[in-house]
C-alpha positions in Angstrom: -62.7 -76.6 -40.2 -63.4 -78.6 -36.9 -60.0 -77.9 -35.2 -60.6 -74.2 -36.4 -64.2 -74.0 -34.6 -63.1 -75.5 -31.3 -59.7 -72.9 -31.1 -62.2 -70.3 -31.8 -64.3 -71.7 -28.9 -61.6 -71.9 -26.6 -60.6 -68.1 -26.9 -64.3 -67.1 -25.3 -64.3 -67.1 -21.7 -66.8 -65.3 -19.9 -68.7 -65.8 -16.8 -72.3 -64.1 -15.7 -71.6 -61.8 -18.9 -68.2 -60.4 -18.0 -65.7 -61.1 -20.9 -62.5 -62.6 -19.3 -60.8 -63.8 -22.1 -57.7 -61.9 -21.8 -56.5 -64.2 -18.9 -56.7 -67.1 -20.6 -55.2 -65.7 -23.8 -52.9 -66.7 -26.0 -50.4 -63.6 -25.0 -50.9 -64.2 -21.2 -49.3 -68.3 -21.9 -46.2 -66.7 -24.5 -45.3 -63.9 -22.2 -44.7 -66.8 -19.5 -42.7 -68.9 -21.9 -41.1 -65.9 -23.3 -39.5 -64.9 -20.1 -39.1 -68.7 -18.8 -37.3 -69.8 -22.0 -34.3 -66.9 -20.9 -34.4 -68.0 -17.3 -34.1 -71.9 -19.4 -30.7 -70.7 -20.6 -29.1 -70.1 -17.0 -27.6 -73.3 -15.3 -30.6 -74.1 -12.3 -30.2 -73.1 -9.3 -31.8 -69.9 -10.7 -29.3 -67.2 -8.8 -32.3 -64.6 -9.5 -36.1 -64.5 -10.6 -38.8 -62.3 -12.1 -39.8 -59.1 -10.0 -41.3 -55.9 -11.6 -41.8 -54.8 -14.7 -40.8 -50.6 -15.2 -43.1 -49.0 -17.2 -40.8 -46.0 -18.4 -36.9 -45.5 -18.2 -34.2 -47.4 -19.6 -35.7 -50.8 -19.1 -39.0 -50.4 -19.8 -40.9 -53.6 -20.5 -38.2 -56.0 -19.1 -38.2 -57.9 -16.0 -35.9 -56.6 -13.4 -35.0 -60.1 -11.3 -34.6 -59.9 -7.6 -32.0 -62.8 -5.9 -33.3 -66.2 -5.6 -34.1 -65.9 -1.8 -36.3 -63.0 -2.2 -39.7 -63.2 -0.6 -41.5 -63.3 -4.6 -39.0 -66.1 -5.9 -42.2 -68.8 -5.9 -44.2 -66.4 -7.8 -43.2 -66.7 -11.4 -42.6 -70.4 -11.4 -46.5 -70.2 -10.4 -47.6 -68.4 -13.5 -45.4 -71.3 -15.3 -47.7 -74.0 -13.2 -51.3 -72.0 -13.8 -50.3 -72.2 -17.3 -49.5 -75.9 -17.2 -52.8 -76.5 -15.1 -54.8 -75.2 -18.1 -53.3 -76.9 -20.3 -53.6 -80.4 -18.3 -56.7 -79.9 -16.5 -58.6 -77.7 -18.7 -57.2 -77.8 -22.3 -60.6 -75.6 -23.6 -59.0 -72.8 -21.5 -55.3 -72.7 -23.3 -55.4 -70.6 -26.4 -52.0 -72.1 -28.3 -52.0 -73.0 -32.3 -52.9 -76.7 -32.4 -49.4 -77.4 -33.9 -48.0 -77.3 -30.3 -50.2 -79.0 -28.4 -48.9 -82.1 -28.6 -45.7 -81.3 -26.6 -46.9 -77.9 -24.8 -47.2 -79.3 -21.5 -43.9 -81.4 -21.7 -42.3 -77.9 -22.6 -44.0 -76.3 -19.8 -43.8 -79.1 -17.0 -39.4 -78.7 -17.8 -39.6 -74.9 -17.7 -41.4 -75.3 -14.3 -39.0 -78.2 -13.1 -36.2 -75.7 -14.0 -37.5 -72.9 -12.0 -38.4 -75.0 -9.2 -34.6 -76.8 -8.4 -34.0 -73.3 -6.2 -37.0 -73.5 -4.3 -36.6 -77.2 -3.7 -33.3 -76.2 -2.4 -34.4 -73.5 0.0 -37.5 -75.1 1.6 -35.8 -75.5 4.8 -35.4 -72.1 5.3 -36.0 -70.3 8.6 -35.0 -66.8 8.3 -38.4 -65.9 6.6 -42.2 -66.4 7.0 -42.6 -65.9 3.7 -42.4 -70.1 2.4 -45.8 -70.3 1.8 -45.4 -67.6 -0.6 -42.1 -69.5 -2.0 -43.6 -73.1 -2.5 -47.0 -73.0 -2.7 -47.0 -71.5 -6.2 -45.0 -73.7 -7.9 -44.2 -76.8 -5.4 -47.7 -77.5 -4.8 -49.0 -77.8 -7.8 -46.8 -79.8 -8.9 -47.5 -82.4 -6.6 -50.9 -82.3 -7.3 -50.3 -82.2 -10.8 -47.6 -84.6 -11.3 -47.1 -86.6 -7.9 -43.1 -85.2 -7.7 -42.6 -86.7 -4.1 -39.7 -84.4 -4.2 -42.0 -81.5 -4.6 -44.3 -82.5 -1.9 -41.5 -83.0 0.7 -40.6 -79.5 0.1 -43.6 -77.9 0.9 -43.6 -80.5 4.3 -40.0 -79.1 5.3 -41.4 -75.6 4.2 -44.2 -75.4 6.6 -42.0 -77.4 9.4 -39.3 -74.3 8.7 -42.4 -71.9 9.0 -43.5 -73.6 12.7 -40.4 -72.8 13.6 -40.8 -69.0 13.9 -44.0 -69.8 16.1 -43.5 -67.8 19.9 -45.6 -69.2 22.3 -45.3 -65.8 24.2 -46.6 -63.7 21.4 -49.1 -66.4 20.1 -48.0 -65.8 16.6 -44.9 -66.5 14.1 -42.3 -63.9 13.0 -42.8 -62.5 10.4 -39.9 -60.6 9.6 -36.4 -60.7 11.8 -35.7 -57.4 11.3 -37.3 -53.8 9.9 -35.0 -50.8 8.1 -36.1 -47.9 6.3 -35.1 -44.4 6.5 -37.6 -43.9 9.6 -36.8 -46.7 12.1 -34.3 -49.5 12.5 -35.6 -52.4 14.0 -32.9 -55.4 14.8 -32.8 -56.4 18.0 -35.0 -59.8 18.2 -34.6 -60.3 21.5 -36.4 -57.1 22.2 -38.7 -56.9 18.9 -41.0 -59.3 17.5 -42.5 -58.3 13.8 -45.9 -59.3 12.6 -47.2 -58.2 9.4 -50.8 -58.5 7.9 -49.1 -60.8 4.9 -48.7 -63.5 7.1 -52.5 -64.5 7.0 -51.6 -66.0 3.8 -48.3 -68.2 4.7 -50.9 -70.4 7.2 -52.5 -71.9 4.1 -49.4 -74.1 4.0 -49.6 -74.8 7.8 -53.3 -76.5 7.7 -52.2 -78.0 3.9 -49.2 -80.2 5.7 -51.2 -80.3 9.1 -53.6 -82.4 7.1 -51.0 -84.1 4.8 -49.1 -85.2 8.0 -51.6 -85.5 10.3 -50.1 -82.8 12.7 -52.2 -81.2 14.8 -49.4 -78.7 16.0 -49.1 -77.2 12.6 -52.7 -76.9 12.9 -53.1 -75.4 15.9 -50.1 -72.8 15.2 -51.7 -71.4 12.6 -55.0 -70.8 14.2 -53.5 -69.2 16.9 -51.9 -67.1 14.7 -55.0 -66.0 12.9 -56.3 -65.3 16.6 -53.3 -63.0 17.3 -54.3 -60.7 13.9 -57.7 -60.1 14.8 -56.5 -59.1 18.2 -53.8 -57.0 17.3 -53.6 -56.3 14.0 -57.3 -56.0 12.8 -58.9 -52.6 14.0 -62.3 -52.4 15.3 -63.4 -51.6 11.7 -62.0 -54.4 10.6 -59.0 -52.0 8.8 -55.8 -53.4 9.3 -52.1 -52.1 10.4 -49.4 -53.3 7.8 -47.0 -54.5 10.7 -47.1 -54.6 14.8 -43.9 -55.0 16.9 -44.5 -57.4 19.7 -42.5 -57.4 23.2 -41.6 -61.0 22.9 -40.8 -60.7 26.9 -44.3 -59.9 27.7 -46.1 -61.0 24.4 -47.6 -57.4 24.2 -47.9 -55.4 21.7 -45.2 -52.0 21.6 -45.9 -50.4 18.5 -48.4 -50.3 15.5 -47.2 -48.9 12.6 -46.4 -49.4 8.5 -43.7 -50.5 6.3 -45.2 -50.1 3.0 -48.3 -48.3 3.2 -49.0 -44.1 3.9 -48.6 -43.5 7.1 -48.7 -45.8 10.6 -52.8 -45.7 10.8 -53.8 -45.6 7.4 -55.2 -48.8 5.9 -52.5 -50.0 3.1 -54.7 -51.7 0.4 -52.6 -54.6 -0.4 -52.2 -55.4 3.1 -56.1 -55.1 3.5 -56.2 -57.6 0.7 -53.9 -60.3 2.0 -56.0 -60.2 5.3 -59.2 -60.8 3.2 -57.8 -64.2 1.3 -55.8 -65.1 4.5 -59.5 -65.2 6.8 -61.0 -66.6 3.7 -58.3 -69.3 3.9 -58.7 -70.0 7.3 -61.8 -70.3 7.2 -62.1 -72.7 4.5 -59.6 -75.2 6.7 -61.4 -74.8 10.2 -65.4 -74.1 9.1 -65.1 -72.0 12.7 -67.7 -69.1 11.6 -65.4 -66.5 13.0 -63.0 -66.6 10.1 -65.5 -66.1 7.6 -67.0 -63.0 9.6 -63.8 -61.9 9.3 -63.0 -62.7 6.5 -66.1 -60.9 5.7 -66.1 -57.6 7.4 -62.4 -57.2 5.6 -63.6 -57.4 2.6 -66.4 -55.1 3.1 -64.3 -52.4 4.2 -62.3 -52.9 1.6 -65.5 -52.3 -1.3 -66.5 -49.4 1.1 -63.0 -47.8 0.9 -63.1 -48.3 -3.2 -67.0 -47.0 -3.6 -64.9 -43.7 -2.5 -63.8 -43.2 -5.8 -67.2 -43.5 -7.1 -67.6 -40.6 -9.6 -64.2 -39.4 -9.3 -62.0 -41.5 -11.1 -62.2 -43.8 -13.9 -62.2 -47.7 -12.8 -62.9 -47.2 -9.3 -62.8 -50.8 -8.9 -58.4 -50.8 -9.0 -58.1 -50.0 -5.4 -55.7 -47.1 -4.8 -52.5 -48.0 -3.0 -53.4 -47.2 0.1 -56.8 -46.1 0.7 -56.1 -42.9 3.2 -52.8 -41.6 1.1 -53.6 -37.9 -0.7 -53.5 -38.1 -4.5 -51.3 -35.7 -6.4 -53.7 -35.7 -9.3 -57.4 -36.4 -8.0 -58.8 -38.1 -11.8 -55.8 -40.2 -11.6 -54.4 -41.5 -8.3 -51.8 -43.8 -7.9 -53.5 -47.5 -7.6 -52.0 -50.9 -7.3 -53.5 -53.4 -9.4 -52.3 -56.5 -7.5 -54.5 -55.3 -4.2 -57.3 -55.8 -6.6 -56.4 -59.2 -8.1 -55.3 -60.3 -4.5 -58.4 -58.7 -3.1 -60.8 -60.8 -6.0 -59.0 -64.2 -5.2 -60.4 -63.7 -1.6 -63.9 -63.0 -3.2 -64.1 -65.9 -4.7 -63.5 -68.0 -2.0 -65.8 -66.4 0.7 -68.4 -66.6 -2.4 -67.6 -70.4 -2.2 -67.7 -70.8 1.6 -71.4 -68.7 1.8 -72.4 -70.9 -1.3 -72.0 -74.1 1.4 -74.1 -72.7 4.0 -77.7 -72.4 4.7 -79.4 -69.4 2.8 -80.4 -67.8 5.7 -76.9 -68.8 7.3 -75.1 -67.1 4.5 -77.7 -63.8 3.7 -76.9 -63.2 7.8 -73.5 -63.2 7.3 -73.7 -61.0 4.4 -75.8 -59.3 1.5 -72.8 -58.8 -1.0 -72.6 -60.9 -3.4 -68.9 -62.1 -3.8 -68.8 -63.5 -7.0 -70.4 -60.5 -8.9 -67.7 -58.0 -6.9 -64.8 -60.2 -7.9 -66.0 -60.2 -11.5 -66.2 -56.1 -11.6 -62.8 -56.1 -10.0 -61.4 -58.5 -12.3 -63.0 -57.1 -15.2 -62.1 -53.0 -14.6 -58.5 -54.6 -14.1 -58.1 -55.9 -17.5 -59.6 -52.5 -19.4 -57.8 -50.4 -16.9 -53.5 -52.4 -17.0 -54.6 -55.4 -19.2 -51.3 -54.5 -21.7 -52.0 -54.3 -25.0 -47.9 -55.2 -26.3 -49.3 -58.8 -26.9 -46.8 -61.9 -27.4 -48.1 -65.3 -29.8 -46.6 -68.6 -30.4 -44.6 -68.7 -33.8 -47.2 -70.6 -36.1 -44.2 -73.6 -36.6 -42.6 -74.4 -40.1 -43.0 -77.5 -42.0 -40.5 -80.1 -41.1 -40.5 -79.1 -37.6 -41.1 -81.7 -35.2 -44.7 -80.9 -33.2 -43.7 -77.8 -33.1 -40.3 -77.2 -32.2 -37.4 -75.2 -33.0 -34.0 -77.2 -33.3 -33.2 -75.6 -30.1 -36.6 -77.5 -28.4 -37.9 -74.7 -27.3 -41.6 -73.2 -28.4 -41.0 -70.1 -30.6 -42.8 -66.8 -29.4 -43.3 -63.9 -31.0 -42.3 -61.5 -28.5 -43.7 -58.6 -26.4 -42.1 -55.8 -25.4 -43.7 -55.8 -22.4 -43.1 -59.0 -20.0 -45.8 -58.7 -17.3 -49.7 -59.1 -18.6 -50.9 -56.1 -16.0 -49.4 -52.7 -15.3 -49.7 -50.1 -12.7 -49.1 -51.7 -9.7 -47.3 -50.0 -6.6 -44.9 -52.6 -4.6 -43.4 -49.7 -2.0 -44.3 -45.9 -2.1 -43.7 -45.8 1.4 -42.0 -42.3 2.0 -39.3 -43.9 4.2 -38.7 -46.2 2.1 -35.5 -47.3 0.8 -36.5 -48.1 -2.5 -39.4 -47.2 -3.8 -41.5 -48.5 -6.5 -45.4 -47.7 -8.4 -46.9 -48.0 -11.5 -45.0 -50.8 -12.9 -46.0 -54.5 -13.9 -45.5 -56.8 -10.6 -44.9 -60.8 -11.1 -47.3 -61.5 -8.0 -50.0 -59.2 -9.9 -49.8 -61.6 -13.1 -50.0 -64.6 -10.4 -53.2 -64.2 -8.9 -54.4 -62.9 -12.0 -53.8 -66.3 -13.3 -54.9 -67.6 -10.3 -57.8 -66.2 -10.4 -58.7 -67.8 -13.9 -57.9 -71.2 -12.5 -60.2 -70.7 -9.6 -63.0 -70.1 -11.8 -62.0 -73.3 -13.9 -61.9 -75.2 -10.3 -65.6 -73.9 -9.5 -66.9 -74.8 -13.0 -67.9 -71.3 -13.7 -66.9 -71.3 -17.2 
């Protein structure tokens, strides 16, 4: 009777009134072990890892991989770690049968181990800008969980590979080396230099080793950085481009323009979301006021941009892919769920950072309140793509041992759906050269996840 009254306990989450059970649900942990048991079955390093989910065709509800080195490798070993965070840090907020407990996070902590041995192998990468986006996730936390010195010297050579795109011509880091769709070809790096908006949120790791190494250049690189956005990147309105091509001869900007959003000078909502957690970011490593004004008038645009849909659409809260793109059908326009999720990560922490200042401080800098917004967001997301295919741990048989199959593995009753939100739109770029909407996304599921954890952290539920 006890151990039934406290599971039942643990399955309520909400916060100010908003029910947010669904991300700490019992589904959201098996459809993480569902797919992570498969990827347990391939010899590590992983050659491939979780990507989209298609939400019609021939695949539907299955996880179509991308290779190892792709820029969203770190993202599904993260939604392994959130998982094993609950489960360590918070156990009230993981919803498994009490029969598994005893070995859930020994289960988990191997499955993330497993996934992790091709990130630990690629940390020294330099070809991308994308490792904080690659180690983070997983790497991270699993120093902080565990204190795997392995796992924090790969996040060290991670942001040390990072650094090393840094131009002190164009005060910023390449982003990407080169840029091909079906409009432009951009390759010569001698003559191009690529910034995108993303890349606000790769300088996390440069202040977290900065810190952890006492390195002021790391430091100082990624503030510069954050400098060169708002300069270039950053309109007056504080919309943002999706990518600028710099002149590295002169350091000057020669073109302003889009990869993944509508058109060149439309405002891309994912993009607008990165920038928001990115400032947000910044901020909370430097305290200088003009990251969180930022940081600020980002977000705002953004909630302007979505009040749009006001009266027009059902859940006007799931930004719309890009904010300027004409819908084919005006009651239901194509959204992308993770520019939400993204968006309400950001929320929460410029809630946190105005929460530390003076009241009169903080109501200057702004009269939204950040916490609430995040909520609605957060809360429209999961009536809107929450999917309702739901996975459960196998209730185990007698004479199993805590829980376990003879394989060692936890039994799920699977979904037929493998990502726990739909419709979001990676790429409908009309140049693009793939192109991809309303499907599940392994980076949406992330900062959903995330998200949940950062509510934990606060102590909001």
């Amino acid at each position: 009777m006890v151990a039934s009254q406290v599971r039942k306990a643990g399955q309520v989450a909400s916060v100010k009134g908003i029910d947010l059970s669904d991300i700490y649900s019992e589904s959201a942990a098996a459809k993480i072990i569902q797919v992570s048991q498969r990827g347990l079955k391939q010899q590590a390093p992983l050659a491939s890892y979780p990507h989209t989910v298609p939400q019609n065709g021939p695949e539907v509800g299955k996880y179509e991989e991308r290779e190892a080195d792709f820029w969203t490798c770190g993202f599904f070993p993260g939604c392994i770690y959130t998982i094993l965070e609950r489960a360590m840090r918070y156990p009230q907020a993981i919803d498994v049968p009490e029969q598994i407990r005893p070995q859930f996070q020994e289960q988990v902590l191997n499955l993330g181990r497993h996934y992790g041995v091709a990130i630990n192998e690629m940390s020294k990468r330099t070809d991308t800008h994308d490792m904080g986006f690659i180690v983070q996730p997983a790497l991270q936390k699993d120093w902080e969980l565990t204190g795997n010195k392995e796992s924090l010297q790969s996040v060290v050579n991670a942001a040390y590979a990072l650094a090393s795109r840094y131009d002190d011509r164009v005060k910023a880091i390449r982003s990407w080396d080169v840029a091909i769709n079906d409009r432009y070809s951009i390759t010569d790096m001698e003559a191009n230099f690529l910034v995108i908006i993303d890349s606000m949120c790769n300088l996390d790791l440069l202040y977290y080793v900065g810190h952890q190494e006492h390195d002021q250049s790391l430091i100082d690189i990624a503030t510069q950085h954050a400098d060169s956005i708002i300069h270039e990147i950053l309109r007056p309105d504080f919309s943002s481009y999706h990518l600028v091509n710099f002149d590295p001869r002169t350091g000057l900007p020669q073109a302003k323009m889009t990869n993944q959003g509508w058109k060149d000078d439309s405002t891309w909502s994912r993009g607008q979301a990165w920038s928001i957690m990115g400032f947000a970011q910044t901020y909370s490593w430097t305290k200088d006021v003009k990251y969180l004004k930022t940081a600020i008038g980002c977000a705002e645009y953004f909630l302007q941009r979505m009040s749009e849909g006001d009266g027009k659409w059902h859940h006007p809260q799931i930004p719309l892919w890009d904010f300027d793109a004409p819908q084919d059908d005006a009651s239901e326009p194509l959204r992308d769920v993770s520019a939400g999720v993204i968006a309400a990560n950001g929320f929460l922490i410029i809630h946190q950072s105005l929460q530390s200042l003076p009241t009169s401080e903080a109501t200057q800098l702004s009269s939204t309140n950040f916490l609430d917004t995040a909520l609605q967001i957060v809360s429209e997301t999961l009536d809107m793509s929450y999917d309702r295919d739901l996975a459960a741990f196998e209730t185990p048989a007698k004479g199993l041992v805590n829980g376990n199959s003879s394989s060692g593995e936890l039994k799920i009753k699977e979904t037929g759906f493998e990502c726990i939100l739909r419709n979001s739109t990676t790429n409908w770029n009309e140049h693009a050269h793939k192109k991809y909407k309303d499907h599940g996304l392994v980076y949406a599921d992330y900062y959903l996840l995330e998200f949940g954890n950062k509510l934990l952290r606060a102590g909001l539920l």
